[in-house]
N, C-alpha and C positions, 0 to 999 in steps of 0.2 A: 459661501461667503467667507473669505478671508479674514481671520484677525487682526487688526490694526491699533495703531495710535490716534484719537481721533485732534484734532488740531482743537485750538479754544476758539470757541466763537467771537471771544473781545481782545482786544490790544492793549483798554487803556479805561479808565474811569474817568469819570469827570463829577467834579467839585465846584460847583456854579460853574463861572467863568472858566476856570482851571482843568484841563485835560493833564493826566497824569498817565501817561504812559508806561505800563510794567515793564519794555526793556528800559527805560531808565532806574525802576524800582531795582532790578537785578543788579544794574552795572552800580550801583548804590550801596546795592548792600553787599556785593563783592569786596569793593572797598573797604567796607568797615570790618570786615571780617580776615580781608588783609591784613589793616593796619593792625589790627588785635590780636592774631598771632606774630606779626613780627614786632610790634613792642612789645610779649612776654618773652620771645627768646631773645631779643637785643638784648634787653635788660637784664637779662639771665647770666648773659655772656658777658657783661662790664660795662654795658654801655650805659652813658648816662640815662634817668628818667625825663622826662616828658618832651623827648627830643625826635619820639618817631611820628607823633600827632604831626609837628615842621615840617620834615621832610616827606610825609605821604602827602602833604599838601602840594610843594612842588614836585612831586611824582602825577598825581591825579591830575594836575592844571597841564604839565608838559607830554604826561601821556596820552590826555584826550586830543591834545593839538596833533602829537604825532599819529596816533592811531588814525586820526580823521583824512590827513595831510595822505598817509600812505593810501586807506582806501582811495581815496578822489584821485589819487595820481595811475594806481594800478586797474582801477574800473575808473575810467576816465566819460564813456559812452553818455550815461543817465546825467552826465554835468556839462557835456562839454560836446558831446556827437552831435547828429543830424537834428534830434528831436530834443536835445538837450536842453536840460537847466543850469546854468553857471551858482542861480541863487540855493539851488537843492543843498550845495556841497555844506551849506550855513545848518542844513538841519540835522544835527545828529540825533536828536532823539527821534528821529524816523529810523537809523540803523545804519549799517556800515562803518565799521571802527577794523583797521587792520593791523593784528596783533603785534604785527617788526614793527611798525611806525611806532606805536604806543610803547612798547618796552625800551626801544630806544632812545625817545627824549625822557622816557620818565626815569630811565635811568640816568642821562644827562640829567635832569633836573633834582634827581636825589643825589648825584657827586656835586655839586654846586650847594644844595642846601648842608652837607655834610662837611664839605673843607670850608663852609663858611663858619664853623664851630668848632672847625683843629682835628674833627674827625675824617678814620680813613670810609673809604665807601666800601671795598669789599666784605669785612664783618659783617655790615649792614645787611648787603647784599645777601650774605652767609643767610643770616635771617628772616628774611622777608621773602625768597623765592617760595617756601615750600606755601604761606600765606597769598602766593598772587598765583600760583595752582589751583588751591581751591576760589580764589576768584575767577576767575577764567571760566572753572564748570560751571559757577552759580550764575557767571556774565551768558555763557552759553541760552540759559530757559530764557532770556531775554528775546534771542531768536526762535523759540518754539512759540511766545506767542505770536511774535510777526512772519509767521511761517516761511522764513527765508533759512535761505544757507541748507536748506536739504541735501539728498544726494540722487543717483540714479534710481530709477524706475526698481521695485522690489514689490513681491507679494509673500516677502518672511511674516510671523506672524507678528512681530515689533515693526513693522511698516508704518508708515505716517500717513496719515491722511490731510490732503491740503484742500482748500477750498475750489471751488471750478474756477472761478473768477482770481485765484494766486498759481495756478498751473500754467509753466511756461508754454510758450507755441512751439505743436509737434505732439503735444501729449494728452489721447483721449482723456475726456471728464471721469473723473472716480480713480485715477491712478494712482497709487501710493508709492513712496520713495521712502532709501533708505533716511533711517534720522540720524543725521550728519551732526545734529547739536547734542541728543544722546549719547552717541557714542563717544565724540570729544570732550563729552563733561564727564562720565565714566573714566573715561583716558586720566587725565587731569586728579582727577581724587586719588585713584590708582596711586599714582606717578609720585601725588602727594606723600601718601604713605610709605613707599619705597625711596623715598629721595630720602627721607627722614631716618629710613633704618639705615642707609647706607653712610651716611653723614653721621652715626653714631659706629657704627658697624669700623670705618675706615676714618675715621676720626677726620673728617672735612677739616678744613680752613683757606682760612686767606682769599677766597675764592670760588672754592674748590664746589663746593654746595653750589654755589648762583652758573659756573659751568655744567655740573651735573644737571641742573633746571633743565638748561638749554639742550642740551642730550637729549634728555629723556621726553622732553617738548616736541621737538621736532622729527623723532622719531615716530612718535604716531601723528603727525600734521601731516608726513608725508602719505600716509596710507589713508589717511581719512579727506585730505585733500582729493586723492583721485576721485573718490567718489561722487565730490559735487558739479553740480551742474549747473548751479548759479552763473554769471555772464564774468569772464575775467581774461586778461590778455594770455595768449598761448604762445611761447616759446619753443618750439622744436617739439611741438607735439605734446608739452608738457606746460597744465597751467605755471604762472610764474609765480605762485605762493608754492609751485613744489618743488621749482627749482629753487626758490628763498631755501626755503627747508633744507633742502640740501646739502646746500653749500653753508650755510647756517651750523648746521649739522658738524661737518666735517671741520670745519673752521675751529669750533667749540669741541672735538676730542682730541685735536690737535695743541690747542690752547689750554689745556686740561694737565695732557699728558707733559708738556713743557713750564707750566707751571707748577705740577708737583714736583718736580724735579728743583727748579729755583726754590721751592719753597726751604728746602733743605738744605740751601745754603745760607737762606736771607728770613729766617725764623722773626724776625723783626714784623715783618711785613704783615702778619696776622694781627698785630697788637690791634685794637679798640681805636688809639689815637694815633693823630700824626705827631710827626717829633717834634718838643718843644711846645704840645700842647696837653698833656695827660693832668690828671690831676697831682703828680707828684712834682711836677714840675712849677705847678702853681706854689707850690710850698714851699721850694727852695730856695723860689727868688723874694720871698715873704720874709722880713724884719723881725728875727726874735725879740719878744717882747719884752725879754730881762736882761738883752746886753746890758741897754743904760746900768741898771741896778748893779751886773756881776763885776760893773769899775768902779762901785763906788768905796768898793772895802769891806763887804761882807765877809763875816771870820769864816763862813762857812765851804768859800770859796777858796782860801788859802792864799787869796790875794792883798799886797801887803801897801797899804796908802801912804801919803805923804805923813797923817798925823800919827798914826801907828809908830813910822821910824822917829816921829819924835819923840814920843812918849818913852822909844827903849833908850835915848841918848840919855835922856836925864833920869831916869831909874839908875842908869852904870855911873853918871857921875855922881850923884847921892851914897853911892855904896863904894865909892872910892873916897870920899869926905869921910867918912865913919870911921874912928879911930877902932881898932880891933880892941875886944876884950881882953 
């Protein structure tokens, strides 16, 4: 008898009426544990306070839309093939969320919440990748309890065990597979902790950190990608989340290597705010409160008033009247 992982016999509680689903409990509290390490480092770093609560909001509304929008479009089959459901693609909390879709609007939607408050979105970004890492492995046990997203047929002693009734067709009952959610949540913490020494190590900015994410993301997406065997379109032999990866990949040490280079011409570009919104700039155009007062003749100003010069005319005429002793 083989060692294994044994799968969890439930998916979800229920609370009267209310079925509560642990992959959404996961992808729940990923989030919150997001937003709470990147507003300690935003805020660490200049930015203002209570401004990362806003924008994880339009990140979480634009990611779940893109994360959903990418699955449904690259596993199209279970919504849209032969035996399909068009209305399935409405249920996310049954699963399927694909990670490019979801990074991609939710970074659209945190540059939009961001230049809507004069802020630039890189820093941010700076901040918040190494917090949507550790979301990611926590979002991962989401699929451990709906026993999806496994990998190949394995009898290592970290094996998974699925139910008879969740094993795809083609694979006797009792099979265990690698665990694809394991390993890419390990990946992700990893990746975590090294993003972060290198980001101090090499003194990140402007960017440079939310590139390095991507790097170090899709480098193991690629290898743990092969091993699954979930249903996905295949390109030249190769599912299409590994050619994403990829070229994802490649794009991001490209875009890396050409923006630390600009960065060193255009040092600007790290700041916190966009131009003509920082908080120094609010002050400039802000009304000293003592012009009024410093015209009206204060001795201490050395500014010299209408009645001042009068007073010295008639002091000098008074001392030219005066017959000398």
């Amino acid at each position: 008898m083989y060692l294994s992982i044994p799968s969890p016999s439930i998916n979800s509680i229920s609370l009267g009426p209310l079925e509560i689903r642990f992959y959404a409990l996961f992808i729940v509290a990923g989030i919150i544990v997001a937003w709470w390490i990147a507003d300690r480092r935003y805020v660490r770093r200049g930015g203002p306070e209570e401004v990362s609560i806003d924008v994880a909001v339009w990140m979480v509304l634009f990611g779940i839309v893109g994360a959903r929008i990418y699955h449904v479009i690259t596993t199209p089959d279970p919504y849209f093939g032969p035996n399909g459901d068009p209305l399935k693609a409405l249920r996310i909390w049954e699963g399927g969320l694909g990670i490019w879709g979801g990074v991609a609007l939710g970074a659209l939607g945190g540059f939009i919440a961001l230049h809507r408050r004069g802020l630039r979105f890189a820093p941010f970004a700076d901040a918040a990748v190494p917090g949507v890492l550790v979301a990611q492995g926590i979002g991962r046990f989401g699929n451990y309890f709906n026993q999806e997203l496994f990998g190949k047929p394995t009898d290592l002693p970290w094996a998974l065990e699925i139910d008879d009734s969740r094993i795809p067709p083609g694979f006797a009952p009792g099979t265990t597979f690698h665990p694809t959610f394991l390993y890419e949540a390990l990946w992700v913490f990893a990746m975590a902790g090294l993003l972060i020494w290198l980001e101090r190590r090499f003194r990140f900015r402007g960017g440079q950190t939310a590139l390095m994410y991507i790097i170090l993301y899709t480098a193991g997406r690629v290898w743990i990608e092969n091993l699954r065997i979930d249903e996905a379109q295949i390109i030249a032999g190769l599912r299409l989340n590994v050619w994403t990866s990829i070229i994802v990949l490649v794009c991001a040490v490209i875009a890396f290597v050409a923006l630390s280079r600009y960065l060193n011409d255009r040092p600007e570009l790290a700041d916190i705010y966009l131009p003509g919104h920082g908080p120094a700039d609010a002050d400039d155009t802000a009304e000293p409160a003592d012009d009024l007062a410093s015209t009206e003749g204060d001795d201490d100003t050395g500014t010299e008033t209408e009645t001042d010069r009068s007073d010295t005319v008639m002091a000098d005429k008074n001392k030219a009247d005066t017959p000398e002793a």
